[in-house]
LUMGU-431687 format. One record per residue: residue number from 1; x, y, z of N, C-alpha, C in turn. Coordinates in nm, 4 decimals. Example, Ala and Ser with C-alpha at 12.3 -4.5 7.8 and 13.67 -1.06 7.14 Angstrom:
! LUMGU-431687
<zavex kolse="1" n_c1="1.3190" n_c2="-0.5690" n_c3="0.7800" ca_c1="1.2300" ca_c2="-0.4500" ca_c3="0.7800" c_c1="1.3200" c_c2="-0.3300" c_c3="0.7800"/>
<zavex kolse="2" n_c1="1.2850" n_c2="-0.2250" n_c3="0.7080" ca_c1="1.3670" ca_c2="-0.1060" ca_c3="0.7140" c_c1="1.2900" c_c2="0.0030" c_c3="0.7870"/>
***
This chain:
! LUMGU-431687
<zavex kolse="1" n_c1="2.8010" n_c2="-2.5823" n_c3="-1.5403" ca_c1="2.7803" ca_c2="-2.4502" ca_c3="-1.5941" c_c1="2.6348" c_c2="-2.4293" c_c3="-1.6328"/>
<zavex kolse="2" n_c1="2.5825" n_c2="-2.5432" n_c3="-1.6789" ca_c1="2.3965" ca_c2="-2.4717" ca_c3="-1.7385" c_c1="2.3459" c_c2="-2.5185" c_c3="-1.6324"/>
<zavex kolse="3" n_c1="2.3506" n_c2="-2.5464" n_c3="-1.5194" ca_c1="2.2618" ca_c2="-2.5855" ca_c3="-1.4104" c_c1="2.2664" c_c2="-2.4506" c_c3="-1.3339"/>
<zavex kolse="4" n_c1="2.3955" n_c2="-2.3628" n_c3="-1.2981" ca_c1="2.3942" ca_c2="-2.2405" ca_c3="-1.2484" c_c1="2.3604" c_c2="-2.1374" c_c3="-1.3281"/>
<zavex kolse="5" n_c1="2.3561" n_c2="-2.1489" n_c3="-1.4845" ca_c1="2.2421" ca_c2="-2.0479" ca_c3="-1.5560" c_c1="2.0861" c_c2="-2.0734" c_c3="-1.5314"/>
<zavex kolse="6" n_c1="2.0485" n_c2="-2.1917" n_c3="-1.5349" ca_c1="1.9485" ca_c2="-2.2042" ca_c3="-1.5505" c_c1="1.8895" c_c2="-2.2097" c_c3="-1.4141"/>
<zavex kolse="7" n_c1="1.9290" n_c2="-2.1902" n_c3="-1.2977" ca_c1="1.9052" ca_c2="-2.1353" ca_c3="-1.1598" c_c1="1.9345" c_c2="-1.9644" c_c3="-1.1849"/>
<zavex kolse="8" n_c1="1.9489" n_c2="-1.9484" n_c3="-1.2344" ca_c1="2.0208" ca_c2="-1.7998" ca_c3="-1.2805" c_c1="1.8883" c_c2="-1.7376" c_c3="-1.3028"/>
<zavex kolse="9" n_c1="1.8420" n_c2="-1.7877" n_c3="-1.4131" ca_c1="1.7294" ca_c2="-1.7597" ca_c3="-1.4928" c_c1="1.6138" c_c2="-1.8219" c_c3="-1.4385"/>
<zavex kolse="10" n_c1="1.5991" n_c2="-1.8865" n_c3="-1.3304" ca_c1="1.4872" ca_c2="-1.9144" ca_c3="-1.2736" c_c1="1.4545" c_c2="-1.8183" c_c3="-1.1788"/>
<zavex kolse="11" n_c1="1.6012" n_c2="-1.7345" n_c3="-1.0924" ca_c1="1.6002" ca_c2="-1.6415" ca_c3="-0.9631" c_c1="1.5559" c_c2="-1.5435" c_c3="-1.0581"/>
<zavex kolse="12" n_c1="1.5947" n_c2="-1.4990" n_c3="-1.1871" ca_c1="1.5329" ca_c2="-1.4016" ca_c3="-1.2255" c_c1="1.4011" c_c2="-1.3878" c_c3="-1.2786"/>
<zavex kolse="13" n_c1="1.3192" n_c2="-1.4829" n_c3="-1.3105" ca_c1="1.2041" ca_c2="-1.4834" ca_c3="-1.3593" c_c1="1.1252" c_c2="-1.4639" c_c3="-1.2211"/>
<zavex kolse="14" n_c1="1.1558" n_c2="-1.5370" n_c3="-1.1121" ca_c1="1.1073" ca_c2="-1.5453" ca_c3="-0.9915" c_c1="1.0745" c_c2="-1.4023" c_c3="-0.9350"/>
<zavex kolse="15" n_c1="1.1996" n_c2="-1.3270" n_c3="-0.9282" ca_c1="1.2256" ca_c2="-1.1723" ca_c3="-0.8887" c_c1="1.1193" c_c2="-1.1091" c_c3="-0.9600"/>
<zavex kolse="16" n_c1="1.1391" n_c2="-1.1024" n_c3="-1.1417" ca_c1="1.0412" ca_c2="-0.9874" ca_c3="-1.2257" c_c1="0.8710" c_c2="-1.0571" c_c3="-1.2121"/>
<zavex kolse="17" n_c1="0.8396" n_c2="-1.1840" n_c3="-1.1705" ca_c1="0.6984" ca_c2="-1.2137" ca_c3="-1.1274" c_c1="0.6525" c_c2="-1.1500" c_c3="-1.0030"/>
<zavex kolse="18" n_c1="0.6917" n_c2="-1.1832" n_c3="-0.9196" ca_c1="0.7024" ca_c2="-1.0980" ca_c3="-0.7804" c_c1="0.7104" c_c2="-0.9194" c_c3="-0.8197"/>
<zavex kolse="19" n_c1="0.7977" n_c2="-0.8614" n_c3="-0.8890" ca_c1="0.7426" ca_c2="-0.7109" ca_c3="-0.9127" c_c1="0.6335" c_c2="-0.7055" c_c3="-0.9839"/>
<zavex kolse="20" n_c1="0.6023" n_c2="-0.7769" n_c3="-1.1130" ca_c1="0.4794" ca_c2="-0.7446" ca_c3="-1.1481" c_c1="0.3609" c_c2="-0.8192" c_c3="-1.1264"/>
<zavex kolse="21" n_c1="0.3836" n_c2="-0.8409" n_c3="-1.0076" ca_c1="0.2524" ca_c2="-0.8913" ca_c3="-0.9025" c_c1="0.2420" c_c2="-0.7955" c_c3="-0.8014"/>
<zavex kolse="22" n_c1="0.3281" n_c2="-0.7368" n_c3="-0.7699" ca_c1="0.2834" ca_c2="-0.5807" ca_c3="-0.6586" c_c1="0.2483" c_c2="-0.4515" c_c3="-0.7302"/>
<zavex kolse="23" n_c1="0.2948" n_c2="-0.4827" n_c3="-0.9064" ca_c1="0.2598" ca_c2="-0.3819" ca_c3="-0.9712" c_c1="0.1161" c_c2="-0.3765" c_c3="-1.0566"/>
<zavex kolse="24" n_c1="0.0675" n_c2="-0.4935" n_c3="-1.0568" ca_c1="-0.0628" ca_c2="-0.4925" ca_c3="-1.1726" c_c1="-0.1571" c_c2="-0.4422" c_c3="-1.0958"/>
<zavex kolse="25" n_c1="-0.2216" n_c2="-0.4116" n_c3="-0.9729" ca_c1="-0.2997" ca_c2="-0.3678" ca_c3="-0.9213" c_c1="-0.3003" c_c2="-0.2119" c_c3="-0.8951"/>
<zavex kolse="26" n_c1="-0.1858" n_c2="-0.1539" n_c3="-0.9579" ca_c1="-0.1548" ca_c2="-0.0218" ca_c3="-0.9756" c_c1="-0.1352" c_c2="0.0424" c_c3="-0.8394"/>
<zavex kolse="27" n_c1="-0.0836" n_c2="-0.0334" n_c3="-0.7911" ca_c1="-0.1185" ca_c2="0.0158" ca_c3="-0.6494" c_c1="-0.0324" c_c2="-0.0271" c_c3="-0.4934"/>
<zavex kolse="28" n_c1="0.0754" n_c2="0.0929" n_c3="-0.4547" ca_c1="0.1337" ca_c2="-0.0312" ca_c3="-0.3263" c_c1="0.1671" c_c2="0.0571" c_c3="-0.2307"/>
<zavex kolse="29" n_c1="0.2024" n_c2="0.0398" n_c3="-0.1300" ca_c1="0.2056" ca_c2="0.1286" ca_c3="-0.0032" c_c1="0.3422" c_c2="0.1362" c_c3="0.1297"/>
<zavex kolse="30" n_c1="0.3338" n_c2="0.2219" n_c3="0.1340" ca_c1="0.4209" ca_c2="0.2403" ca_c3="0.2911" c_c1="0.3734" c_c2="0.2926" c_c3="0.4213"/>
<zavex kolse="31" n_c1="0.4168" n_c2="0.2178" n_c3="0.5116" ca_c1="0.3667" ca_c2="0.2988" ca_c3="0.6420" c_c1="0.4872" c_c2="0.3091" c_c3="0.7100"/>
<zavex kolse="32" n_c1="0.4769" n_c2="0.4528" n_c3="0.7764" ca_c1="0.5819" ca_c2="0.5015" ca_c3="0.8488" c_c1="0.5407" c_c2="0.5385" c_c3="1.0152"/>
<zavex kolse="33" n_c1="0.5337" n_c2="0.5057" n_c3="1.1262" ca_c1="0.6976" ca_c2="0.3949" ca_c3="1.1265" c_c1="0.6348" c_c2="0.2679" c_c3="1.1210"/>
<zavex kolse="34" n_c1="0.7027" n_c2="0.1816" n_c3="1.0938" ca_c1="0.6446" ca_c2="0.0236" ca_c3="1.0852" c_c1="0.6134" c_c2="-0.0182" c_c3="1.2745"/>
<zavex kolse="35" n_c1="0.6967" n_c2="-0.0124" n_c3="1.3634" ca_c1="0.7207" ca_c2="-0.0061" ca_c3="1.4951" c_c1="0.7646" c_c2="0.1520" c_c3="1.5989"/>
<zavex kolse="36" n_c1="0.6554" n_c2="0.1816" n_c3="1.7042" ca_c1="0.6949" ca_c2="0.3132" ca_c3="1.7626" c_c1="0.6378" c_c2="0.2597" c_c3="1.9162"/>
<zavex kolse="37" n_c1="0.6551" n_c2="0.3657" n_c3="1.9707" ca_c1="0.6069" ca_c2="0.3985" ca_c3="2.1248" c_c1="0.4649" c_c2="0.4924" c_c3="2.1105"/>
<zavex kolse="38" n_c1="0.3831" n_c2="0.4353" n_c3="2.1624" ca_c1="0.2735" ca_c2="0.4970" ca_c3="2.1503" c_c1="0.2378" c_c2="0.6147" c_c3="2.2272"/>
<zavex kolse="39" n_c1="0.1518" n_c2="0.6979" n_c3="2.2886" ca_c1="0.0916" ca_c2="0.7620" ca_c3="2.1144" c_c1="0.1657" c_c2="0.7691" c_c3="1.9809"/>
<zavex kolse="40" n_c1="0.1621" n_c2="0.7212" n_c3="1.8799" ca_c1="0.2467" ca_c2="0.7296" ca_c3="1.7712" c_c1="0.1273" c_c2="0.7919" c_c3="1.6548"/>
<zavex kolse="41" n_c1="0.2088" n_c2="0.9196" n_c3="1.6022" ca_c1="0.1846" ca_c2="0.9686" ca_c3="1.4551" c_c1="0.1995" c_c2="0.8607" c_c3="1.3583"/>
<zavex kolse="42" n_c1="0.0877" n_c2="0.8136" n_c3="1.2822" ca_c1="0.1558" ca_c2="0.6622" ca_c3="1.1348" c_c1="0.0909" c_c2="0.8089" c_c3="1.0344"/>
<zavex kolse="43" n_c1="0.1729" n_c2="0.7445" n_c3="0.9824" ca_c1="0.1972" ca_c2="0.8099" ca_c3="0.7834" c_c1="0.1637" c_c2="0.7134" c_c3="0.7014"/>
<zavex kolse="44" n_c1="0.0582" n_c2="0.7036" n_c3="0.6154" ca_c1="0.0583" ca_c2="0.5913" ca_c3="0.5012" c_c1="0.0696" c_c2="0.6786" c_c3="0.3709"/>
<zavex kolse="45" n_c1="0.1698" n_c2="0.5849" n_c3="0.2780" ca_c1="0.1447" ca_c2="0.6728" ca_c3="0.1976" c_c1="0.1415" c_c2="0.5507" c_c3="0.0602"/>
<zavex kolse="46" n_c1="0.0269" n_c2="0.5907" n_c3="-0.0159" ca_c1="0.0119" ca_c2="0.5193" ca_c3="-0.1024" c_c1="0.0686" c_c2="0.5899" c_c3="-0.2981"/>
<zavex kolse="47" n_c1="0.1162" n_c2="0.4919" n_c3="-0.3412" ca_c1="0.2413" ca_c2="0.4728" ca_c3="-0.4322" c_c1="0.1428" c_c2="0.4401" c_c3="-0.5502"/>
<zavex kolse="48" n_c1="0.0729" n_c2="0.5595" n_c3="-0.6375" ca_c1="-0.0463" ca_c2="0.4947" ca_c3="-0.7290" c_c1="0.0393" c_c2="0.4842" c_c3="-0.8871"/>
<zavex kolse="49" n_c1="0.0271" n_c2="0.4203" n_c3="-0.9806" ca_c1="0.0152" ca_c2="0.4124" ca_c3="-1.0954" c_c1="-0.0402" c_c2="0.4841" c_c3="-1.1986"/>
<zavex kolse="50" n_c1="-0.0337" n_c2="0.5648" n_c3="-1.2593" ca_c1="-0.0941" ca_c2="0.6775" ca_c3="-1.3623" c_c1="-0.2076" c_c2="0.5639" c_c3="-1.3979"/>
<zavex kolse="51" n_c1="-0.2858" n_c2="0.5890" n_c3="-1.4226" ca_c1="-0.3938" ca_c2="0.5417" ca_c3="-1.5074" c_c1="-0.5178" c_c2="0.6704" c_c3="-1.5311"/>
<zavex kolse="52" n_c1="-0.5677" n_c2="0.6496" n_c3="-1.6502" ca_c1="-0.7151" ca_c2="0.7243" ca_c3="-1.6629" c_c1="-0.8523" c_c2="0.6664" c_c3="-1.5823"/>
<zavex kolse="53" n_c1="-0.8197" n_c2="0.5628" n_c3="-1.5288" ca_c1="-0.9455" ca_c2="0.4952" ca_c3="-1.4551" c_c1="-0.9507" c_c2="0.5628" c_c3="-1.3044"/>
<zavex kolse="54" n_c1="-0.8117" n_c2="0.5982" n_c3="-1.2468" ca_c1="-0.8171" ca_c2="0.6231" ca_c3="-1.1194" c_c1="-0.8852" c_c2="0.7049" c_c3="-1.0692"/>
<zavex kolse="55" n_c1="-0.9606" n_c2="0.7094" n_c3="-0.9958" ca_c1="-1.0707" ca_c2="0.8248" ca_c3="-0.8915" c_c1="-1.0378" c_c2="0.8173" c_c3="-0.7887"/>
<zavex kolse="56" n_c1="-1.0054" n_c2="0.7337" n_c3="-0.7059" ca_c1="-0.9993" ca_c2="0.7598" ca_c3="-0.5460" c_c1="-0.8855" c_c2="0.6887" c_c3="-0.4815"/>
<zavex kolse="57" n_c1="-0.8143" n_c2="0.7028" n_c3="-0.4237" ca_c1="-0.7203" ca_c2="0.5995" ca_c3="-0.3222" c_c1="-0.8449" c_c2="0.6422" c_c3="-0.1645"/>
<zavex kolse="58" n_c1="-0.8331" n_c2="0.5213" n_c3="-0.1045" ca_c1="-0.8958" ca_c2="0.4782" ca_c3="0.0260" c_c1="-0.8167" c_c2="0.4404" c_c3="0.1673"/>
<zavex kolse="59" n_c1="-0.7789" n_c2="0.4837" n_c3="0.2269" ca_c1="-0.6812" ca_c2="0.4467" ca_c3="0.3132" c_c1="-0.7564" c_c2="0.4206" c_c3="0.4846"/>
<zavex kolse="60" n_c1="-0.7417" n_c2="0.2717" n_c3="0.5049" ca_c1="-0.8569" ca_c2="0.2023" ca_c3="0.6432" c_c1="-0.7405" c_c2="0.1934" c_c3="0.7369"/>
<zavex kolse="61" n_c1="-0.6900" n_c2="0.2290" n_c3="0.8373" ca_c1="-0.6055" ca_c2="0.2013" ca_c3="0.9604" c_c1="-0.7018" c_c2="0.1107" c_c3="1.0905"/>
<zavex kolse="62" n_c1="-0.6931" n_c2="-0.0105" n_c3="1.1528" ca_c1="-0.7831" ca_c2="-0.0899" ca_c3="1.2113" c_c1="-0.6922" c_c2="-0.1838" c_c3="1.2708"/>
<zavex kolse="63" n_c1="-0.7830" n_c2="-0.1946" n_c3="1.4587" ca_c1="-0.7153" ca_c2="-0.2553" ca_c3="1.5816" c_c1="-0.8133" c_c2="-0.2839" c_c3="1.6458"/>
<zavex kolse="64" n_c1="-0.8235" n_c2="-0.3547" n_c3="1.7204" ca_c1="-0.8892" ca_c2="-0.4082" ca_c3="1.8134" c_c1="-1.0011" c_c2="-0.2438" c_c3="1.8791"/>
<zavex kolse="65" n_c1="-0.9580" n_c2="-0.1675" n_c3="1.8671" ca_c1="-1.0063" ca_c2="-0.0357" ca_c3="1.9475" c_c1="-1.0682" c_c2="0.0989" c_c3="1.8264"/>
<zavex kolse="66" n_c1="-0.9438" n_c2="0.0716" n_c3="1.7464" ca_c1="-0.9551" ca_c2="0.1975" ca_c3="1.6646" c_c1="-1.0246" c_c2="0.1528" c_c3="1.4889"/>
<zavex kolse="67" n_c1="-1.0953" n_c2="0.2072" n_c3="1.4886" ca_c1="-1.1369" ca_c2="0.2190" ca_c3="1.3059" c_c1="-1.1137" c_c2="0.3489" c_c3="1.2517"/>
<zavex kolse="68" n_c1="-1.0545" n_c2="0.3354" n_c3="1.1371" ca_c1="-1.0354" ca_c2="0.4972" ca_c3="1.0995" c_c1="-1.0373" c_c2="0.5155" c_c3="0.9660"/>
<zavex kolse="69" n_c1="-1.0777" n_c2="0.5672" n_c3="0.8740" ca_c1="-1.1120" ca_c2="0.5891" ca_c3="0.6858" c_c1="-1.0291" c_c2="0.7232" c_c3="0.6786"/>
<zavex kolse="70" n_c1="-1.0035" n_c2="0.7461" n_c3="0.5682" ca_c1="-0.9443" ca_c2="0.8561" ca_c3="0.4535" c_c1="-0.9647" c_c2="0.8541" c_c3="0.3362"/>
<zavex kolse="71" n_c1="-0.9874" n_c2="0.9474" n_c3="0.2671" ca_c1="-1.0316" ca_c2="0.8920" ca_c3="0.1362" c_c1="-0.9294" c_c2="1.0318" c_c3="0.0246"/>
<zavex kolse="72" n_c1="-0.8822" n_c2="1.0006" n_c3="-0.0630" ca_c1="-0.8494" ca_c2="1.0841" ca_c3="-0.1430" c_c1="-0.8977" c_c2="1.1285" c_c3="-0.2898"/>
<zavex kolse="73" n_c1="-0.9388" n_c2="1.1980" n_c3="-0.3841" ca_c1="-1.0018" ca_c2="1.1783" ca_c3="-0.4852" c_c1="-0.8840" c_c2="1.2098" c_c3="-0.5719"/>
<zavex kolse="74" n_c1="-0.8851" n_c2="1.1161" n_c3="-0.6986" ca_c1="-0.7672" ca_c2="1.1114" ca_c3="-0.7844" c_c1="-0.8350" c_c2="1.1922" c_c3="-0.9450"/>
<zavex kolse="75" n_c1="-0.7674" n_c2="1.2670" n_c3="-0.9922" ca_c1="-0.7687" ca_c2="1.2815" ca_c3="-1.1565" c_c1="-0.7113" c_c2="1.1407" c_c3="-1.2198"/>
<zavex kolse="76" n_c1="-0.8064" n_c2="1.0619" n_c3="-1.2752" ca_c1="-0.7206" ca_c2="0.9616" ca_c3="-1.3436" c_c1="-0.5841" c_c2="0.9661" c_c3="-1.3442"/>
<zavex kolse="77" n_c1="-0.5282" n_c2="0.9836" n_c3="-1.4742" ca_c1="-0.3451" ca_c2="0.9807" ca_c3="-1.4977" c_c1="-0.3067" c_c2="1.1165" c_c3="-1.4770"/>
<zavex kolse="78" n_c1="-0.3693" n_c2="1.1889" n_c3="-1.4382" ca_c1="-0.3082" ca_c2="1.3631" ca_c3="-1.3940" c_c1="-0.2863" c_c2="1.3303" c_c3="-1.2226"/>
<zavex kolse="79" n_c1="-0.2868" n_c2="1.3006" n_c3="-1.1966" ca_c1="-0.2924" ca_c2="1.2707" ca_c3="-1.0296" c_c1="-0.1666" c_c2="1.2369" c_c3="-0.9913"/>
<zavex kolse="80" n_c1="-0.1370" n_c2="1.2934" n_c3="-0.8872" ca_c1="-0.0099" ca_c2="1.2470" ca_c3="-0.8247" c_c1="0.0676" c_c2="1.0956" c_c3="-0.8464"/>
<zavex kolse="81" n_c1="0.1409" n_c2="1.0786" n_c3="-0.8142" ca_c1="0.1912" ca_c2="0.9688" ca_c3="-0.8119" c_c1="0.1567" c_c2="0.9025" c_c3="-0.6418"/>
<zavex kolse="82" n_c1="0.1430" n_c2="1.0005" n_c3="-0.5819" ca_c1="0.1602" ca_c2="0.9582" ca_c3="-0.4326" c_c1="0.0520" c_c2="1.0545" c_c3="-0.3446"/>
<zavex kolse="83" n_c1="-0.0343" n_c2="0.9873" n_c3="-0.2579" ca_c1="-0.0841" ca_c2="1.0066" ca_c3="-0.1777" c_c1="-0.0573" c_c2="0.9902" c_c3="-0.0826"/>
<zavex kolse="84" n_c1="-0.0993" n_c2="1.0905" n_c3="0.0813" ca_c1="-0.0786" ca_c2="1.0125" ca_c3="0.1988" c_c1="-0.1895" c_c2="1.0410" c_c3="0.3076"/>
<zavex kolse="85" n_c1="-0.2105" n_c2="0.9843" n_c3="0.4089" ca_c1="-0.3076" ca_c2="1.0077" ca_c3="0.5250" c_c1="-0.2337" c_c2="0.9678" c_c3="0.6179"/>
<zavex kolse="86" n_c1="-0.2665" n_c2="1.0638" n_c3="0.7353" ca_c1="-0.1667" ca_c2="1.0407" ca_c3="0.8534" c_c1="-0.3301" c_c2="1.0656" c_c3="0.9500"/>
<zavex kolse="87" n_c1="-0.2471" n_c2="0.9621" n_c3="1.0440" ca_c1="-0.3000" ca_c2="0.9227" ca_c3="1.1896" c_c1="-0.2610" c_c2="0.9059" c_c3="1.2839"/>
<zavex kolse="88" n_c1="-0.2976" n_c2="1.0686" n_c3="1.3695" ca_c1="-0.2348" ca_c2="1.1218" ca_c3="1.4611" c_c1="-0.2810" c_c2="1.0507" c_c3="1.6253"/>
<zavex kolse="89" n_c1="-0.1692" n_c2="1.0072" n_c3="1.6839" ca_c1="-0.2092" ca_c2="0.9959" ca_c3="1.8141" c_c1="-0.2628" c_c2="0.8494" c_c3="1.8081"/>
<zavex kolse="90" n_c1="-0.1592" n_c2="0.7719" n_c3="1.7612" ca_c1="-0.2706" ca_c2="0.5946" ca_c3="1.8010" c_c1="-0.2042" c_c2="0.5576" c_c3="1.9082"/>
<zavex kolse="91" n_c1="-0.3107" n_c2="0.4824" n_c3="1.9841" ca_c1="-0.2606" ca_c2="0.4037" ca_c3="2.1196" c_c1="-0.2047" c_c2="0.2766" c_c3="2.0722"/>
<zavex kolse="92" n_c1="-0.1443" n_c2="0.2176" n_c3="2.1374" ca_c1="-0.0844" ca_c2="0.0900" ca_c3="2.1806" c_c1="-0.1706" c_c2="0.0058" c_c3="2.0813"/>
<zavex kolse="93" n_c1="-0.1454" n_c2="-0.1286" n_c3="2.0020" ca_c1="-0.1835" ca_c2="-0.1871" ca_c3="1.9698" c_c1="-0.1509" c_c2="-0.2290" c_c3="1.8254"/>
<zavex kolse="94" n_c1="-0.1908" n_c2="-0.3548" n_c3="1.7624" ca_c1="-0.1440" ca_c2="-0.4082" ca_c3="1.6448" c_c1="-0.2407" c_c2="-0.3599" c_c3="1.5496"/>
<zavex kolse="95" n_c1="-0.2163" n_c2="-0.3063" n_c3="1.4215" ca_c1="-0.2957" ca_c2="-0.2685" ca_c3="1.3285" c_c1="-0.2919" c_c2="-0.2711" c_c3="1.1902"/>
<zavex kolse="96" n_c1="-0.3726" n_c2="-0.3095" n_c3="1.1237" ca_c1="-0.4409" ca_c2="-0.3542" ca_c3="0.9663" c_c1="-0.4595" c_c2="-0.2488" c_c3="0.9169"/>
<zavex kolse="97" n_c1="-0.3919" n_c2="-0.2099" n_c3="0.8452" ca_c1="-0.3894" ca_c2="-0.0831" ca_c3="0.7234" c_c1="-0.4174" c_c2="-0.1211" c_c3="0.5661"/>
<zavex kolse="98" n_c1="-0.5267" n_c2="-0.1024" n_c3="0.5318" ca_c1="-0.5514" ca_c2="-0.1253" ca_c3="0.3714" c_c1="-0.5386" c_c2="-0.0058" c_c3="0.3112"/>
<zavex kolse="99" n_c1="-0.5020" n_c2="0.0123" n_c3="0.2266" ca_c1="-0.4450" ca_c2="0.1041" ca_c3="0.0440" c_c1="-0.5691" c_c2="0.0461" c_c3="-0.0271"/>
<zavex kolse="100" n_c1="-0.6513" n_c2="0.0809" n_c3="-0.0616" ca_c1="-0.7429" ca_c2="0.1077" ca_c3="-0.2108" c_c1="-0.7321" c_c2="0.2212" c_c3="-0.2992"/>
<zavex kolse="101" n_c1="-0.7164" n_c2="0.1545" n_c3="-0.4250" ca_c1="-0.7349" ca_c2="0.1862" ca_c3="-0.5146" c_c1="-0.8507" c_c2="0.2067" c_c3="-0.6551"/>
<zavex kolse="102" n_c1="-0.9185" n_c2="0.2908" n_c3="-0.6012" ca_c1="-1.0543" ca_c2="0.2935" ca_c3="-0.6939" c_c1="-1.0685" c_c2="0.3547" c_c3="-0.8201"/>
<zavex kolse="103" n_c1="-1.1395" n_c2="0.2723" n_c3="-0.8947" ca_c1="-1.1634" ca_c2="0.3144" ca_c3="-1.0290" c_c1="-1.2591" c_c2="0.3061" c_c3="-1.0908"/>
<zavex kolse="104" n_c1="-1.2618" n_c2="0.3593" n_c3="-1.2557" ca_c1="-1.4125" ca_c2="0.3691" ca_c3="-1.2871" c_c1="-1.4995" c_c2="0.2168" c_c3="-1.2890"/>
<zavex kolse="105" n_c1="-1.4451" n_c2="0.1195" n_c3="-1.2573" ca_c1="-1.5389" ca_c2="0.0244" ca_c3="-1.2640" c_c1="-1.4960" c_c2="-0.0461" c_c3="-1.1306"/>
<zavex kolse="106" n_c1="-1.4838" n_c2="0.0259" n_c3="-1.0228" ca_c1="-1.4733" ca_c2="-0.0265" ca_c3="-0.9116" c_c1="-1.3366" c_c2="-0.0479" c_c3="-0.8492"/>
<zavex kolse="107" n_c1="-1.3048" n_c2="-0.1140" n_c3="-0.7332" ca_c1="-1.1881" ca_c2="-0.1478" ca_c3="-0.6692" c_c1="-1.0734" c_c2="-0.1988" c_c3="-0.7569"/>
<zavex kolse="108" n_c1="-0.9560" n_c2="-0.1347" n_c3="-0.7912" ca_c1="-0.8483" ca_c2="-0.1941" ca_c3="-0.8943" c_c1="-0.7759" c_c2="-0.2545" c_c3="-0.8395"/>
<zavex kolse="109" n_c1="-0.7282" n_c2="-0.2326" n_c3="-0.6745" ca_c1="-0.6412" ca_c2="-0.3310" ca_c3="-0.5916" c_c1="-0.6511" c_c2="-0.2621" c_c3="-0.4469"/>
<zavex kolse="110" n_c1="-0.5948" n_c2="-0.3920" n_c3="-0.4067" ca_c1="-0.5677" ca_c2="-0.3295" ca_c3="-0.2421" c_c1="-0.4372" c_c2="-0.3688" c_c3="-0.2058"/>
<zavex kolse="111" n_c1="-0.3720" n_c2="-0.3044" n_c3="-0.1025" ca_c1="-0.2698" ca_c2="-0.3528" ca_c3="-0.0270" c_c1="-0.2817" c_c2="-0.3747" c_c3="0.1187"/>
<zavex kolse="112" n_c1="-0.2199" n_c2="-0.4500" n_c3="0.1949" ca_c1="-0.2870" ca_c2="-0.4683" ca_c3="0.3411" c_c1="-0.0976" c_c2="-0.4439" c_c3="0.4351"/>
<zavex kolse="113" n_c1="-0.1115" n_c2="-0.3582" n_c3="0.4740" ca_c1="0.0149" ca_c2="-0.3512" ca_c3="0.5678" c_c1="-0.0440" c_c2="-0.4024" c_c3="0.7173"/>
<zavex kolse="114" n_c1="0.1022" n_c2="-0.4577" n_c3="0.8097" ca_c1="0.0380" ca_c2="-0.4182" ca_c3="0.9307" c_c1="0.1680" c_c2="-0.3613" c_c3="1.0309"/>
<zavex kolse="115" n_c1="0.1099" n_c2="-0.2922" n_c3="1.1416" ca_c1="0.1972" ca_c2="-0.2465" ca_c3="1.1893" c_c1="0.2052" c_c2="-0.2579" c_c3="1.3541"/>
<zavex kolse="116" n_c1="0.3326" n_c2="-0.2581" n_c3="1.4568" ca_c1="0.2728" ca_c2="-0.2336" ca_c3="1.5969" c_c1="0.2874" c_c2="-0.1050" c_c3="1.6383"/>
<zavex kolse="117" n_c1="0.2471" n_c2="-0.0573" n_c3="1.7739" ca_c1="0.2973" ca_c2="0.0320" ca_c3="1.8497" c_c1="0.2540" c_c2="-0.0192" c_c3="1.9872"/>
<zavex kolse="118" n_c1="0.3658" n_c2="0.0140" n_c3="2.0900" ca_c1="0.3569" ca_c2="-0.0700" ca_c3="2.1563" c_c1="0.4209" c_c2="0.0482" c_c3="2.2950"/>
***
């Protein structure tokens, strides 16, 4: 019986470290679709954290072919909860999507997705 609590209580400490390790950087992301047929429309949409520091989310989509920036400007904690940048028309290929999160004393976090289209 205390060997399956105390595995109990290890899966759960494990679980709430892991959320607030995607959460302290105020900052986390989705891309839609994860996998398509190319030309493919991607959607990123970044998932910000209220804070008064926030100024900008940054959104980089990057492949072997394509480089591409977005930039959004944030009201600190008045600002959406959610941003997005879409990128219309990508060809074929595997790609590195970073989420920044900028603030008054610089970069607060990043997230790095990746995605295909194929």
């Amino acid at each position: 019986m205390k060997a399956s609590a105390v595995t109990t209580i290890l899966g759960v400490l494990v679980v709430v470290s892991a959320l607030m390790a995607a959460t302290s950087s105020g900052i986390d992301a989705q891309v839609f679709p994860a996998t398509a047929s190319a030309p493919a429309d991607v959607v990123v949409r970044a998932l910000i954290e209220p804070d008064v520091r926030n100024r900008s989310v940054e959104f980089v989509i990057e492949s072997a072919a394509i480089f591409s920036t977005s930039k959004a400007d944030l009201d600190g904690d008045r600002a959406p909860r959610t941003k997005e940048a879409r990128f219309p028309r990508l060809p074929a290929g595997h790609y590195e999507i970073r989420v920044s999160l900028v603030g008054t004393g610089g970069t607060r976090g990043t997230v790095v997705r990746h995605i295909s289209l194929y």
